[in-house]
N, C-alpha and C positions, 0 to 999 in steps of 0.2 A: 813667140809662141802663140797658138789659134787661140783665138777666148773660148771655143768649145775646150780644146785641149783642156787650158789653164782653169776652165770649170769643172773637168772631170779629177784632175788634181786636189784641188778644192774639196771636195764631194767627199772623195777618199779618204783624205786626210783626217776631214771632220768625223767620218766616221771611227778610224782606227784610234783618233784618241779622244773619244765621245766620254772616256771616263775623268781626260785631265783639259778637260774644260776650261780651267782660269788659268792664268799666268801667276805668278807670284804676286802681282800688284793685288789679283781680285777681279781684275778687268777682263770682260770676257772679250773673245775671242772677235776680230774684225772681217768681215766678209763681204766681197765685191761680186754679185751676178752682173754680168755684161749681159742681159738680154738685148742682144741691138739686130735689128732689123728682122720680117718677119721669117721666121726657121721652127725646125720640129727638131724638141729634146728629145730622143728616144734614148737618153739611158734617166735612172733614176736619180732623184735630188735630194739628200737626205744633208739637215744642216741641224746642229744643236748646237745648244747654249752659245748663241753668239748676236754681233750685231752687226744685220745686214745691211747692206748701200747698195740701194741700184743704178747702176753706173749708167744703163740706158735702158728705153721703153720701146721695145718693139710692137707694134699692133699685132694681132691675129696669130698670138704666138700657139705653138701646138704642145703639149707634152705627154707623151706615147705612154710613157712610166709614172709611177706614183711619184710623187713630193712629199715630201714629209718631213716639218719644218718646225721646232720645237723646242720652247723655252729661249725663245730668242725676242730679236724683236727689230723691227724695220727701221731705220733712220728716216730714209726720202721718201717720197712718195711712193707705191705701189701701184700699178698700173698695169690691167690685165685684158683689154676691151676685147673684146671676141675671140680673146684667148680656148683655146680647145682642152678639154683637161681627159685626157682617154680613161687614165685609170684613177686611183682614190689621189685625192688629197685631202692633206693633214696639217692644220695648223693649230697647233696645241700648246698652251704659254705661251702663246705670241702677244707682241703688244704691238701694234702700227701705230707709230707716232702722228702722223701726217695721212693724206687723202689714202683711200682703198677703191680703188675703180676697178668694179668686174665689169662693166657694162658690157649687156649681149655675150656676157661669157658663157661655153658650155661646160657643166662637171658629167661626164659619164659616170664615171664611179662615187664612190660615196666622197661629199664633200664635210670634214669635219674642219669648223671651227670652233672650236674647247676650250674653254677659261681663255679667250681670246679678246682682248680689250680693243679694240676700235677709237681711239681717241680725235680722230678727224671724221671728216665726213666721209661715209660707205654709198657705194652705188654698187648695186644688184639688180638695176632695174633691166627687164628685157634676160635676164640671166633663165639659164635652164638648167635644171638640176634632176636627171636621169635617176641614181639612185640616192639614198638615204641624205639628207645634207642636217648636219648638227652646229647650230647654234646656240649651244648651250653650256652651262658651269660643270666643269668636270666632276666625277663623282667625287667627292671627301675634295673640292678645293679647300683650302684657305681663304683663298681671296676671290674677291665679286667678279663674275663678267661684266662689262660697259659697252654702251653705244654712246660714247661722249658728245658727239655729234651727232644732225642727223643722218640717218638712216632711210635710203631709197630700196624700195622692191618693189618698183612699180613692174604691175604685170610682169613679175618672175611667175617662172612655170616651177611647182615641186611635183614632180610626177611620182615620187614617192613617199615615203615618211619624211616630215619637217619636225621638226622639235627647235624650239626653243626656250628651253626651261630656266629657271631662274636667273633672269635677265634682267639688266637693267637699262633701260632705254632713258637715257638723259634727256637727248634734244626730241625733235617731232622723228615719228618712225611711220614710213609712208606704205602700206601696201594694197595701195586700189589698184583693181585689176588683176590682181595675182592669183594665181591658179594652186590649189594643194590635191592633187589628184589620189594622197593619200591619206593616213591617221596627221593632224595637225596639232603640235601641242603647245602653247604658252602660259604653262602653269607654273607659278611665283612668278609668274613676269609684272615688271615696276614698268608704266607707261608715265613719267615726266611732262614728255610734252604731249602734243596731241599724236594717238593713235588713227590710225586710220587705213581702214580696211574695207573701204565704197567699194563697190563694183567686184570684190575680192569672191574667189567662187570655191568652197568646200565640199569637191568629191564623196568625204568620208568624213568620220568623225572629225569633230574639230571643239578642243577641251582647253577651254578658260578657268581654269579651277586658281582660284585664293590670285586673281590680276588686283591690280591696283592701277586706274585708271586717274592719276591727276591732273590730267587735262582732257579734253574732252574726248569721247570715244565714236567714233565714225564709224557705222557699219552700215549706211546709206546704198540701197539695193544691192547689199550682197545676196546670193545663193547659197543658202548651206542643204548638200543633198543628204544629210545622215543627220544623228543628233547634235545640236548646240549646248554646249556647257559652258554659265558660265555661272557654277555654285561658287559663295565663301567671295565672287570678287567683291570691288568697292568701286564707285563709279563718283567720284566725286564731284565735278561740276555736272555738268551733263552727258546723255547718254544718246544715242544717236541710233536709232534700229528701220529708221522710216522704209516703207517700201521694201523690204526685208524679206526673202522667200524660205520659210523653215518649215521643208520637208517633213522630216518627224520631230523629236523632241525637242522644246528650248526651256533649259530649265536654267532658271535663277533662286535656286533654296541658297538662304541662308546668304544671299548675297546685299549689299547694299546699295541705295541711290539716294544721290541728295539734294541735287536742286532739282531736276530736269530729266525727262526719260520720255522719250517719241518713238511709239511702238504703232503707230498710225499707220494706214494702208498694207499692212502685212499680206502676203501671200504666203496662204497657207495651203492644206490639203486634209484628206479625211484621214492621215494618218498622224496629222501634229499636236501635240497634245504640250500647251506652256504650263510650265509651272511657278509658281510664285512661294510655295513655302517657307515661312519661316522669312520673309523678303522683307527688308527695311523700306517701303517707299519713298519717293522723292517729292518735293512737296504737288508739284507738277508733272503729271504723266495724261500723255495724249495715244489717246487709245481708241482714235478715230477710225473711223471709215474701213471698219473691220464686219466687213458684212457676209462672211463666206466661212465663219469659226464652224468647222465637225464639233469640235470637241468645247467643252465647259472651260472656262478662262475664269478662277475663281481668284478674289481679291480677299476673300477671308478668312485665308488664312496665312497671314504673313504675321510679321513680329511686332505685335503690338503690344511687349509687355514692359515695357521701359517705362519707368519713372518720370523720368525727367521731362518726356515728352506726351505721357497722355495721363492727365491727374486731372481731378474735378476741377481746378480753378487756371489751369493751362492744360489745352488739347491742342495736340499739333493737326492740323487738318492736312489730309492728303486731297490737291485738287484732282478731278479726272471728266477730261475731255468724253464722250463717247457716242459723239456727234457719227449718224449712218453705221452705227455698230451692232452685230444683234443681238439687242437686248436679251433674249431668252437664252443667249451660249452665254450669259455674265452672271456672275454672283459676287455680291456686294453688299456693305453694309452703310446705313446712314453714319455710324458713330464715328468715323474714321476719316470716314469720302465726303466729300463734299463736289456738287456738278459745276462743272464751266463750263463755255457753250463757243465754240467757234470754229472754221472751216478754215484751216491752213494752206485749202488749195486754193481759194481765191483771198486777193486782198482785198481790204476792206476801200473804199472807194474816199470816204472823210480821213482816216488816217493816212492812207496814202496822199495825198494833197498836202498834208499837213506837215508831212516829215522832208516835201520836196524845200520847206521854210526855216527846215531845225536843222541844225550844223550840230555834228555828232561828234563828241571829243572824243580823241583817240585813244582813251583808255576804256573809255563806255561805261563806266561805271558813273560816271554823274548824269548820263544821259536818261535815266529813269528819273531823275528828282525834274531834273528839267521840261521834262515833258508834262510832268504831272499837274505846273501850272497851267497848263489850257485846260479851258474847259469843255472842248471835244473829246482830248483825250480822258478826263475824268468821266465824262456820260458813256464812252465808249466802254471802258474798263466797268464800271457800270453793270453795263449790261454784259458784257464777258463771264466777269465772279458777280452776278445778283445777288448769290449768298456769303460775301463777304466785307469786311471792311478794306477800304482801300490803303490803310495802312500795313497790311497784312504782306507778309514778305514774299508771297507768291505775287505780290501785281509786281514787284521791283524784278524777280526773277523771271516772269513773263515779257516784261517790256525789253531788259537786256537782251533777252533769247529772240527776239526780233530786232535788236537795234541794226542799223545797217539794210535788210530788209523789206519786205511789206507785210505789213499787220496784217492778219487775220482775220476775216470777216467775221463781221459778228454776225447772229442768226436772227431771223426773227421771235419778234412773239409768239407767233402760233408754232415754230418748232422746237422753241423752249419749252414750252405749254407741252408740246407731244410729248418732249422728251421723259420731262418732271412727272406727266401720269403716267407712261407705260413704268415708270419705275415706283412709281407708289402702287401701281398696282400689283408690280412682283415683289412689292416688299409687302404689302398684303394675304400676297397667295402662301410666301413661304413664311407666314406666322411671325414677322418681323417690327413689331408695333410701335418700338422704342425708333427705329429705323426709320418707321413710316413718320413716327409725330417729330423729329429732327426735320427731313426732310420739308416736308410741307409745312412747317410752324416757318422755318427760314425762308422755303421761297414766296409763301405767303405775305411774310413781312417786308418781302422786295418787293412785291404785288401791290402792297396796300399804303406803303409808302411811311412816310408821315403818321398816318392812323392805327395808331396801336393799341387802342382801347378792346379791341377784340384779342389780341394778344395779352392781353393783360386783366381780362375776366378771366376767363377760363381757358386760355391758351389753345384757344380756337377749339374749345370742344373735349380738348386732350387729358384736362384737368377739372371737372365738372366739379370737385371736393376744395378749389379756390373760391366758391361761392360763402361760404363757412367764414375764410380772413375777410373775405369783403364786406361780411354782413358786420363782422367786429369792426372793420376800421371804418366802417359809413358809421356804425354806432356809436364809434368815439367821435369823429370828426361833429358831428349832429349837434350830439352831446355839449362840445366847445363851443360851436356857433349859439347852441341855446343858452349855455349857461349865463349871459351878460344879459339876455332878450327875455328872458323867461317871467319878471315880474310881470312887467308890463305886455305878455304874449298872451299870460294865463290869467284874461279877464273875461267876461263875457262881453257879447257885442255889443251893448249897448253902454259900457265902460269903456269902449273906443278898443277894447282887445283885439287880437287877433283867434288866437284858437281856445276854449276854457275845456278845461279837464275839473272836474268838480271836487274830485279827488286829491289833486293835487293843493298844497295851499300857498296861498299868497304871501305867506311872512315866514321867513326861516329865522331858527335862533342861530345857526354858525356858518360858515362857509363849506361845510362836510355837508349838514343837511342841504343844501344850495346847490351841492353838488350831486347828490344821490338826486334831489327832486329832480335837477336836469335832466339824469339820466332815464330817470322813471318818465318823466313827461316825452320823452324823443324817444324811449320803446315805446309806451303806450302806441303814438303815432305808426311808429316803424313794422313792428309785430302785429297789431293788431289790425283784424278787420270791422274796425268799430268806431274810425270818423264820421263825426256827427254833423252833419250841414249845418245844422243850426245852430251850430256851436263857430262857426265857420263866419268871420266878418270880414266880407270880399270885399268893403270897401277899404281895407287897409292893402296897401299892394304886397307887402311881407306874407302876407295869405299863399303866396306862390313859394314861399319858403316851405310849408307847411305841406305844401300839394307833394314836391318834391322829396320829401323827406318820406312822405307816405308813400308815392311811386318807388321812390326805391326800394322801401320795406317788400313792397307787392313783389318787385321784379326777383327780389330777393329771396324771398318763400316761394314763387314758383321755381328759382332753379333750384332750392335744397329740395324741395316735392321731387322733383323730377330724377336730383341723384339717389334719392332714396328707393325711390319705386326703382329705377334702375335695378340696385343694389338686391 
C-alpha cells in the first residue's frame, strides 16, 4: 500500500471515530505520518486524541489543505523546515515531546498553536506567518502553555496579528530581528529566561500588559511604529530599551523595575509621549543622551508611597544617569533621585586597563567585591555616585551591569558642575526648595570633601535657625572647660589671672554654686559685648581661650541678628 494511500486511511479513520478515542486500556490511539521525501498533501489532515510518530522528515514539504491536529501529542522529533503551509493550521492540545523545527517555514493561513506545550527546543526562526498565528492558552484552559526550552524567532515575519497570551517561556525566548507587521500581544506572558527582542520591528501596536520579565529583558534598537505597552509588567533584574525608536506612546504605569533600566539614546519624535505613572523605579536607570524629547518625560510621578522603602530613617534612592539629556523636557525631584554621571558610549580609559588584569568569575557576582579593592576602581566609582556611599547597592549593581565590558567614562568636573546647576536651577524655577537643599547639601559635600563644618553650621545656608543649637552646645561645652579653670581664670592681672569679672566671686559655698558661676562667667564673655582689656592678662597664654570663647559668642549673635532680620 502507497504511504499517501495508508495516510489518507489514517486521516479517515481518525476522523469517523474522533468520539471513541481510547481503547479499553486508556491508551490513546498510535499514529505513524510517513512524511518521506519532498511532496505536496493536498487533501486535509485532521488527527485527534492520539500519539503521533514520525516515521520520516521530508524537507520542503507542501500542504495544500488545513491540518488540524488536536489533543494529541508527538513522540519524535517534528521537523518542518521550509515546509509550505497553504491553508490554516491547527495545533491544539498538543504536546511535542522532543525538538519542533519550522525553520524558514511558510503559514499562509492562520497558524494556531493553542494550549500547546513545546517541551524541547522550538525553531521559527526565518518562519513567515501570512495570516493570524496564535500562540497562546486557549480560552477557559485548565492547564498552562510552555516553552520548556528555548525558543527561536529570529527574524520570523508576522504580517499579521501575533498573539501570545498567557505564556510561559521557561528557557531564553529569542526574537531579534522579527518583524510583527500587525496588533502584537504578550500579555500574562512569564519570561524565565532572558527575553529578547534587539533589532525586533513593530508595525502596529505592540501590548505588554502584566509580562513578568525574570531575566533580563532585551529590546536593544528595536522599532516600535505605534504605541508601546508595557503597564502592570515587572522587569526584575534588568531592563534593556537602549537605542530604542518609540514612534508615539511608551507607557510603563504601574509597572515595576528593580535593578537596572537603560532608556539611553532613544529615538524618539514629536509625537511620543513616555509615561511613567504610578512606576516603581529601579535603583539605576540611564536616561542619557536624550537630547531630541517633544514631549515632558516626568519622573514624579511614579509610586513612591511604600513604606518599606522611603521612611525618614531608610530612603531607597533611585540613581539617574541624564548625561546630554534635555534638561528642560525633564521633571524630577531631589527627594527620590539622586545624579550619576557617566557616558556609556565611550569607555573609561583607567578602567579599562584595569579589568584587561582582573579574571572575571563565571558567576559575576563576586566580581563587584573584588574589584572594589583597587583603588582606581574606588576613586572611579567616586566620582561616578559623588552623591553616595560606596556601600550602597547601586555601585555593586552598576559594576555587575558592566562586568565582562568596558566601564563607562566618567565625566569631568566642569560637566558634572553643568550638570548639577542647570538642575538646581530648574528646581529653583519650579518652586522646589526641599529638592534644591538635597541636591546641592550632597554634592557640596562631595565638593568639599573631608570639610564639613560648613555642613554642620547651618547646612550651607539651608538651616540659618541651627545657629540657636550651636550657640547652646558652645555654651555648654565653654561652660565644662571653665568650670575646673574658673578659680584661678577670675583673678585680676596683677593676681597672675587670666580674665576678672568683678561680679563674679572667687569662693563658692557648693559645687551648684560652682557650677551656675561657670556658667554666668562664659555667658558674660559669650553674649556680651562688654570685654574689658584690662581686665585681659595677655601675658597668661590661656588669654587665647578667652579670645575664643568671645569670638564665637560674636560669630554667634551675628548669625541669630541675621536670621531674625531675615525673618
Amino acid at each position: 500500500m502507497k504511504p499517501l494511500t495508508l495516510l489518507l486511511l489514517i486521516t479517515l479513520s481518525c476522523v469517523a471515530a474522533r468520539s471513541y478515542a481510547q481503547d479499553s486500556a486508556g491508551i490513546k490511539k498510535q499514529v505513524l505520518l510517513n512524511l518521506d521525501d519532498p511532496r505536496t498533501y493536498k487533501k486535509p489532515i485532521v488527527i485527534y486524541d492520539s500519539k503521533i510518530t514520525i516515521a520520516q522528515h521530508g524537507p520542503a514539504l507542501r500542504f495544500n489543505e488545513n491540518v488540524d491536529i488536536e489533543s494529541s501529542g508527538f513522540v519524535s522529533p517534528l521537523t518542518f523546515s521550509a515546509t509550505v503551509f497553504s491553508k490554516n493550521l491547527a495545533f491544539i492540545n498538543v504536546d511535542l515531546d522532543s525538538l519542533s523545527y519550522f525553520y524558514k517555514a511558510k503559514f499562509s493561513g492562520t497558524a494556531d498553536f493553542i494550549t500547546t506545550n513545546f517541551h524541547g527546543w522550538v525553531n521559527f526562526e526565518y518562519s513567515e506567518f501570512d495570516s493570524t498565528a496564535n500562540f497562546r492558552l486557549g480560552f477557559g484552559s485548565d492547564r498552562p502553555m510552555r516553552f520548556s526550552g528555548p525558543a527561536d524567532f529570529k527574524a520570523a515575519n508576522f504580517r499579521s496579528y501575533a498573539s501570545f497570551g498567557d505564556v510561559i517561556f521557561e528557557d531564553r525566548s529569542d526574537f531579534p530581528g522579527s518583524k510583527f507587521g500587525n496588533l502584537a500581544t504578550f500579555d500574562n506572558v512569564e519570561f524565565r529566561g532572558k527575553g529578547d527582542f534587539s533589532f525586533a520591528n513593530f508595525s502596529s501596536l505592540a501590548s505588554f500588559v502584566n509580562v513578568r520579565f525574570r531575566a533580563n529583558a532585551d529590546f536593544f534598537d528595536a522599532d516600535f511604529q505605534d504605541d508601546a505597552i508595557f503597564t502592570e509588567s515587572r522587569f526584575f533584574p534588568s531592563a534593556d530599551f537602549h537605542s530604542v525608536r518609540f514612534t508615539k506612546a511608551l507607557n510603563f504605569t504601574t509597572s515595576r523595575f528593580i535593578s537596572f533600566a537603560n532608556l539611553s539614546d532613544l529615538r524618539t519624535t514629536g509625537a511620543t509621549k513616555i509615561s511613567f505613572f504610578n512606576t516603581r523605579f529601579p535603583d539605576l536607570l540611564d536616561f542619557s543622551n536624550n537630547g531630541n524629547l517633544a514631549n515632558e518625560v516626568s519622573f514624579t510621578e511614579g509610586d513612591f508611597d511604600s513604606v518599606s522603602l522611603y521612611t525618614s530613617d531608610r530612603r531607597r534612592w533611585h540613581y539617574l544617569n541624564l548625561y546630554k539629556t534635555d534638561l528642560s523636557k525633564i521633571k524630577l525631584d531631589g527627594l527620590h533621585f539622586r545624579l550619576c554621571f557617566y557616558d556609556a558610549v565611550q569607555g573609561d580609559p583607567v578602567l579599562d586597563s584595569l579589568l584587561k588584569k582582573v579574571t572575571i568569575p563565571e558567576d559575576g557576582h563576586p566580581f563587584a567585591e573584588k574589584l572594589m579593592k583597587f583603588p582606581e576602581v574606588r576613586a572611579y566609582l567616586r566620582d561616578v555616585f559623588p552623591m553616595t556611599d560606596l556601600s550602597d547597592t547601586v555601585v555593586v549593581i552598576f559594576l555587575n551591569q558592566y562586568a565582562g565590558d568596558r566601564f563607562p567614562r566618567r565625566l569631568p568636573k566642569d560637566e558634572v558642575n553643568s550638570i548639577v546647576e542647570r538642575i538646581l536651577k530648574k528646581f529653583d524655577g519650579e518652586g522646589l526648595k526641599e529638592s534644591h537643599e538635597v541636591l546641592e547639601t550632597s554634592y557640596t559635600d562631595y565638593q568639599n570633601g573631608w570639610f564639613i563644618l560648613p555642613h554642620l553650621w547651618n547646612g550651607y545656608g539651608y538651616h540659618k535657625e541651627w545657629v540657636f543649637y550651636w550657640a547652646g552646645i558652645l555654651l555648654v561645652l565653654f561652660t565644662l572647660i571653665t568650670f575646673p579653670l574658673l578659680p584661678s581664670f577670675n583673678k585680676p592681672p596683677e593676681q597672675n589671672g587670666v580674665y576678672y569679672i568683678a561680679t563674679i566671686p572667687s569662693s563658692f559655698g557648693n559645687i551648684f554654686k560652682r557650677i551656675w558661676y561657670s556658667l554666668l562667667y562664659t555667658a558674660i564673655i559669650f553674649f556680651l559685648f562688654s570685654l574689658k582689656i584690662e581686665n585681659l592678662n595677655f601675658r597668661k597664654g590661656a588669654v587665647l581661650y578667652i579670645i575664643v570663647v568671645y569670638g564665637s559668642g560674636i560669630l554667634c549673635i551675628a548669625y541669630m541678628a541675621n536670621f531674625v532680620l531675615q525673618k
